[in-house]
N, CA, C and O atoms as a MOPAC input file, in Angstrom:
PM7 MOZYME 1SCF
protein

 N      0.84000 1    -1.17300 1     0.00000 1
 C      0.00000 1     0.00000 1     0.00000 1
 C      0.88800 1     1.24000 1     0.00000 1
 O      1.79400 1     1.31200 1     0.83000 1
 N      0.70300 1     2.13100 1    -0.79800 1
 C      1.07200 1     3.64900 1    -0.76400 1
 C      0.29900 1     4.72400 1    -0.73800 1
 O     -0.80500 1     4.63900 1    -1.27600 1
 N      0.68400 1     5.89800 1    -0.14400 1
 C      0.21300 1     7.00700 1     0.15400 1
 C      0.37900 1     8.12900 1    -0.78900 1
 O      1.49400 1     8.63100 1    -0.93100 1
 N     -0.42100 1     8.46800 1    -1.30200 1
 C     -0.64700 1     9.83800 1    -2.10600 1
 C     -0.13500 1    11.12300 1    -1.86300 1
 O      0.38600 1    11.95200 1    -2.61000 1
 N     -0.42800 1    11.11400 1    -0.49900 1
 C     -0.19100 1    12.27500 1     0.40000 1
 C      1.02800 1    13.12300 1     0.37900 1
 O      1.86900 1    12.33200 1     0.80700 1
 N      1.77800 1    14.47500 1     0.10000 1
 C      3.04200 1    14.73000 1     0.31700 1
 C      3.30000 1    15.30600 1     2.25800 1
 O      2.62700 1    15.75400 1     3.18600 1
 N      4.57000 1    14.94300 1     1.98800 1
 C      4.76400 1    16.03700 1     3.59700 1
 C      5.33200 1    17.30700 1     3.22100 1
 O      6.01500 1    17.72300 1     2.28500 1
 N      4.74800 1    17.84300 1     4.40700 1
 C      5.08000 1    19.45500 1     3.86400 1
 C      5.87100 1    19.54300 1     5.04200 1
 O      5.61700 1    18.84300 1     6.02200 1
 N      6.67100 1    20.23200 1     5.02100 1
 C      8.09900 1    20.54200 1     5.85500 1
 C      8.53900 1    21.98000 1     5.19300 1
 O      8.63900 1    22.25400 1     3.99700 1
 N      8.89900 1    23.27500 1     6.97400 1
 C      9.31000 1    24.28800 1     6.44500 1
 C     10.42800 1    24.66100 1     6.51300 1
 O     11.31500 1    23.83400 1     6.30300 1
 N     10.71700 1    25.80600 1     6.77700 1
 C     11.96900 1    26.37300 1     5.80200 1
 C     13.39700 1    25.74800 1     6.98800 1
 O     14.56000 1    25.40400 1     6.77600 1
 N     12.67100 1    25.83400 1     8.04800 1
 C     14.09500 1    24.87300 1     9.02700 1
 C     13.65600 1    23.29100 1     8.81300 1
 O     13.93200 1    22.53900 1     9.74700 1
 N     13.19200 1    22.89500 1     8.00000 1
 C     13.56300 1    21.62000 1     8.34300 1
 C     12.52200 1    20.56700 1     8.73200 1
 O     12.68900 1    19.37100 1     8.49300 1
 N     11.28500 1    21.13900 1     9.43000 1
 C     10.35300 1    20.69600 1    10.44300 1
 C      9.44300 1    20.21800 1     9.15800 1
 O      9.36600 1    20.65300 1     8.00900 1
 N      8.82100 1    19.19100 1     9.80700 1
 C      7.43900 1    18.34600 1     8.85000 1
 C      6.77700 1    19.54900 1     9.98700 1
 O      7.24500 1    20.07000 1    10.99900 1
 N      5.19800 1    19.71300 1     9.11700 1
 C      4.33300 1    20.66800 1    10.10900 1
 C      2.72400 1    19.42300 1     9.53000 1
 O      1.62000 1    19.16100 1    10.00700 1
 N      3.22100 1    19.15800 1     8.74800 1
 C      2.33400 1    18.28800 1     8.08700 1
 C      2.52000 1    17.22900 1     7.19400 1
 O      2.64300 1    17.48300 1     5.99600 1
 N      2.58100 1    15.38300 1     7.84800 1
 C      2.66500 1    14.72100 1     7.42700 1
 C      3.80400 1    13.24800 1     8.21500 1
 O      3.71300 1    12.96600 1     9.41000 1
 N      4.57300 1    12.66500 1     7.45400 1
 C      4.94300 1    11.64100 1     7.93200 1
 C      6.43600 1    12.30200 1     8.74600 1
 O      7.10900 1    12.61500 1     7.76400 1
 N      7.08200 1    12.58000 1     9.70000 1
 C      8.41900 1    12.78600 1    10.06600 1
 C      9.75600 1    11.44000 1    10.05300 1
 O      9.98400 1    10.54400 1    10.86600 1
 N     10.30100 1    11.74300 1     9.00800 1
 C     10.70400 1    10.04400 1     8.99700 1
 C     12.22600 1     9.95000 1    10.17000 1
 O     13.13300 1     9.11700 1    10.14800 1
 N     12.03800 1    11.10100 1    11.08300 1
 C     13.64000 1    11.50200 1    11.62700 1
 C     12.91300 1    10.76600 1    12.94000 1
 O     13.33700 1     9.61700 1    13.07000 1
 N     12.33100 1    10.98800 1    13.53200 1
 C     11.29700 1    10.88500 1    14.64300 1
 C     10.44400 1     9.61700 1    14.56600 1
 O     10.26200 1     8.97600 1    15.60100 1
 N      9.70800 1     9.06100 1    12.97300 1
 C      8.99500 1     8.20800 1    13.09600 1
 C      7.52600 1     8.19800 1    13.34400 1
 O      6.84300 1     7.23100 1    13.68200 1
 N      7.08400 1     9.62400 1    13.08700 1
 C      5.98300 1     9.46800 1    13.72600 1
 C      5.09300 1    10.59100 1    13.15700 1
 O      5.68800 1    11.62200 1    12.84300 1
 N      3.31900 1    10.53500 1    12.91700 1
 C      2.57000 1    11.39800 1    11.55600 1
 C      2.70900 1    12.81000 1    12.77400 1
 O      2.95000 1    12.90200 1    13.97700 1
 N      2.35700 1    13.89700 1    11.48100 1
 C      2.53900 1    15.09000 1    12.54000 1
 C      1.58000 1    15.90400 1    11.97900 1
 O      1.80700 1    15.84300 1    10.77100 1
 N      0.65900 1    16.61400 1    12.15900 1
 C     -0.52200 1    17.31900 1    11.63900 1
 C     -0.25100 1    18.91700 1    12.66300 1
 O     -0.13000 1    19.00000 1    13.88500 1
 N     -0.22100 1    20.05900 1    11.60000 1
 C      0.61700 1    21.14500 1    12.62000 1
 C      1.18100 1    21.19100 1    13.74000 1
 O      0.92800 1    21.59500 1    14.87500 1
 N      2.01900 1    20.68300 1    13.17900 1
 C      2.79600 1    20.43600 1    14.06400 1
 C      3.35400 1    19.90300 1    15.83800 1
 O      4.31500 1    20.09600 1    16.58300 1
 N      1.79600 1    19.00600 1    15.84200 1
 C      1.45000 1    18.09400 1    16.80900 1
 C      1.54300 1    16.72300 1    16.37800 1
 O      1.26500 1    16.28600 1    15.26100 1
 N      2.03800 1    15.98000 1    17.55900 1
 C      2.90400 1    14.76300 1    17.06000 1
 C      1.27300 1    14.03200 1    17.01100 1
 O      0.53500 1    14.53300 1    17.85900 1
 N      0.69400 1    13.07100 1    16.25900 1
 C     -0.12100 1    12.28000 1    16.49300 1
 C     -0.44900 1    10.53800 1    16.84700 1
 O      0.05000 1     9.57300 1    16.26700 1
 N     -1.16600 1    10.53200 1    17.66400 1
 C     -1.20900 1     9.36600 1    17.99400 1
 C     -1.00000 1     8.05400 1    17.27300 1
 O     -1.69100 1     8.03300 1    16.25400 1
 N     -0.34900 1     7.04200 1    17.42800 1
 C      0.01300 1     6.18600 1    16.04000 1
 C     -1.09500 1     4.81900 1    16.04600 1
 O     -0.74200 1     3.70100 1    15.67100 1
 N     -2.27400 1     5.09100 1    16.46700 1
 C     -3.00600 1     3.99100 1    16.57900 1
 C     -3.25500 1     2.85100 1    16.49300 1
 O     -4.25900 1     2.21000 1    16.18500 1
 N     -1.48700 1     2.43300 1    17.02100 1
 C     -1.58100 1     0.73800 1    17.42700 1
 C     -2.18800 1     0.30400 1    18.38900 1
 O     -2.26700 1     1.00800 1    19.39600 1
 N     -2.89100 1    -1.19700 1    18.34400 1
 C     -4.10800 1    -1.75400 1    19.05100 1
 C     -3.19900 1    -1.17800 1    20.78400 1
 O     -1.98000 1    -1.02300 1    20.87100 1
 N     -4.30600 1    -0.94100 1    22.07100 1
 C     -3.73200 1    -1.38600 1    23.32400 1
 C     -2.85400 1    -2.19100 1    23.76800 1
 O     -1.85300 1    -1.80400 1    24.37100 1
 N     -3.16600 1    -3.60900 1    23.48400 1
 C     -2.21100 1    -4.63400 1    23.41900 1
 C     -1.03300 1    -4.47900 1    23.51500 1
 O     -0.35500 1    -5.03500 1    24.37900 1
 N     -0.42100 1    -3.40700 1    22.32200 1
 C      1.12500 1    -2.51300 1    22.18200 1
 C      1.29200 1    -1.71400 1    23.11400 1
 O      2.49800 1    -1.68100 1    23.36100 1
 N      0.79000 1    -1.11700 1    23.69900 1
 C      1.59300 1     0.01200 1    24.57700 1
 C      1.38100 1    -0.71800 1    25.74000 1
 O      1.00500 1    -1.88600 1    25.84000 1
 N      1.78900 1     0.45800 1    27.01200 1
 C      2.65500 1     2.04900 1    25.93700 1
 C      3.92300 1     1.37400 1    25.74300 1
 O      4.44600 1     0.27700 1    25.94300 1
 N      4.24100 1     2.76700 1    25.16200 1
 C      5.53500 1     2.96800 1    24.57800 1
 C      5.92000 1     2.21900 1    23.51400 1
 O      7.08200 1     1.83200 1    23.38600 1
 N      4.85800 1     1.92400 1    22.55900 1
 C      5.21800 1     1.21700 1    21.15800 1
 C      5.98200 1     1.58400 1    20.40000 1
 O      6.94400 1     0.92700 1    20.00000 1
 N      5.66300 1     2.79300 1    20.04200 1
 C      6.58600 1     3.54500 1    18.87600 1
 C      6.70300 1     5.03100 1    19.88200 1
 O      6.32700 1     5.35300 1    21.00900 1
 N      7.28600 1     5.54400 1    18.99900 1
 C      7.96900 1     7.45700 1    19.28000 1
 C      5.89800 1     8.17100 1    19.06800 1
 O      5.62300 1     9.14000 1    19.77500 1
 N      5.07700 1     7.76600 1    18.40500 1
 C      3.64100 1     7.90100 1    18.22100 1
 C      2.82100 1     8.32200 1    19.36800 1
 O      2.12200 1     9.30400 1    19.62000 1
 N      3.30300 1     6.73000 1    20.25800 1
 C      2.94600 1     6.61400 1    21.35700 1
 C      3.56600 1     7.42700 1    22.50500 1
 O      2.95100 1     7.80300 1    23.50300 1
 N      4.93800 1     7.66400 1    22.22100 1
 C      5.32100 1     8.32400 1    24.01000 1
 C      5.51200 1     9.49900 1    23.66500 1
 O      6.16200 1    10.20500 1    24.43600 1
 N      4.92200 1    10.17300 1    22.18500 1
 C      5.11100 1    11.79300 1    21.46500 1
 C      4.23300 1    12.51600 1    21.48000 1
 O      4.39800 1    13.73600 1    21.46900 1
 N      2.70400 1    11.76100 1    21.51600 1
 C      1.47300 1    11.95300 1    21.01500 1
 C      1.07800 1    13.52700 1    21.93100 1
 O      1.11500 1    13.42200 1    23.15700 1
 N      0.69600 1    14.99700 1    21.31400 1
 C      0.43300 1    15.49000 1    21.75600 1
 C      1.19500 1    16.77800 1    21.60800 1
 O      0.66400 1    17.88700 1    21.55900 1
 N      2.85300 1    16.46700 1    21.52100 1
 C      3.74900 1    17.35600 1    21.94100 1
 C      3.90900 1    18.19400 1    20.22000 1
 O      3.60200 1    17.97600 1    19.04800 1
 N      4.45500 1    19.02300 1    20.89000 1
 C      4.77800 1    19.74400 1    19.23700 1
 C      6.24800 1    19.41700 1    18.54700 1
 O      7.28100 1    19.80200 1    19.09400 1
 N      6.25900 1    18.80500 1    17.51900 1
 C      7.43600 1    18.52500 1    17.48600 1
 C      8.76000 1    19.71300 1    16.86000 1
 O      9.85600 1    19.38900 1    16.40300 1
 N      8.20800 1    21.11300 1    17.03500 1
 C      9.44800 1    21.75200 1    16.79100 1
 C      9.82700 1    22.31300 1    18.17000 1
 O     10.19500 1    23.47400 1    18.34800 1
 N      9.67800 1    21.19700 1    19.31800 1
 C     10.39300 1    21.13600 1    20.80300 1
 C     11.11500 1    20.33000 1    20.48500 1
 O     12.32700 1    20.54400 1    20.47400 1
 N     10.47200 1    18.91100 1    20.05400 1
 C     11.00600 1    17.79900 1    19.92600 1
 C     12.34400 1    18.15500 1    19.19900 1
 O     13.36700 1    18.02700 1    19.87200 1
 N     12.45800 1    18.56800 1    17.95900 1
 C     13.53200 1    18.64100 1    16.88200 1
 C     14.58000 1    19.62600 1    17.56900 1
 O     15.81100 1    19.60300 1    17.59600 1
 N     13.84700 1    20.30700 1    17.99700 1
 C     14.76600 1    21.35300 1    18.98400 1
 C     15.94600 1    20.96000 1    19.80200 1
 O     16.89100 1    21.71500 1    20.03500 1
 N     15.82700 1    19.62200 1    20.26300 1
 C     16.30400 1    19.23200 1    21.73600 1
 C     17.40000 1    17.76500 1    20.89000 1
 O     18.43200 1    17.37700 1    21.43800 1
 N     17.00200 1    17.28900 1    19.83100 1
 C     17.24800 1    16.34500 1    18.84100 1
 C     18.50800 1    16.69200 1    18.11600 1
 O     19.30900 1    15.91400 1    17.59800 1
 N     18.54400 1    18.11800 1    18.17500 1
 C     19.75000 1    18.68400 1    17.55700 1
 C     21.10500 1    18.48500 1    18.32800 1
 O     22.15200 1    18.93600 1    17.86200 1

C-alpha cells in the first residue's frame, strides 16, 4: 500500500504536516499524532505513542 499524500516541511527543516521520517511518527501542525496501534502494544510502542500530543518543533529542537 502507498500514500498519495506529500509532507510538507518548512523552511528549518520541520514536517508541520505529514509523515516525520527523523522521529517516526505522523505530525498534523505540528502536533505529534497518535500512532493507533491496538492497546495490546503500549505504551511505549513507537515514538507515536510516548510523542502523542507534543509539538514537534520542541522535539527537533532538543534532537539537535
Amino acid at each position: 500500500m502507498t500514500r498519495s499524500s506529500v509532507d510538507h516541511i518548512n523552511c528549518e527543516g520541520i514536517t508541520f504536516r505529514g509523515y516525520d521520517y527523523d522521529i517516526q511518527c505522523w505530525v498534523e501542525d505540528y502536533i505529534i499524532q497518535d500512532c493507533g496501534h491496538p492497546e495490546t502494544m503500549r505504551p511505549g510502542c513507537c515514538n507515536g505513542d510516548r510523542l502523542k500530543g507534543k509539538d514537534i518543533r520542541n522535539i527537533k529542537m532538543w534532537s539537535k
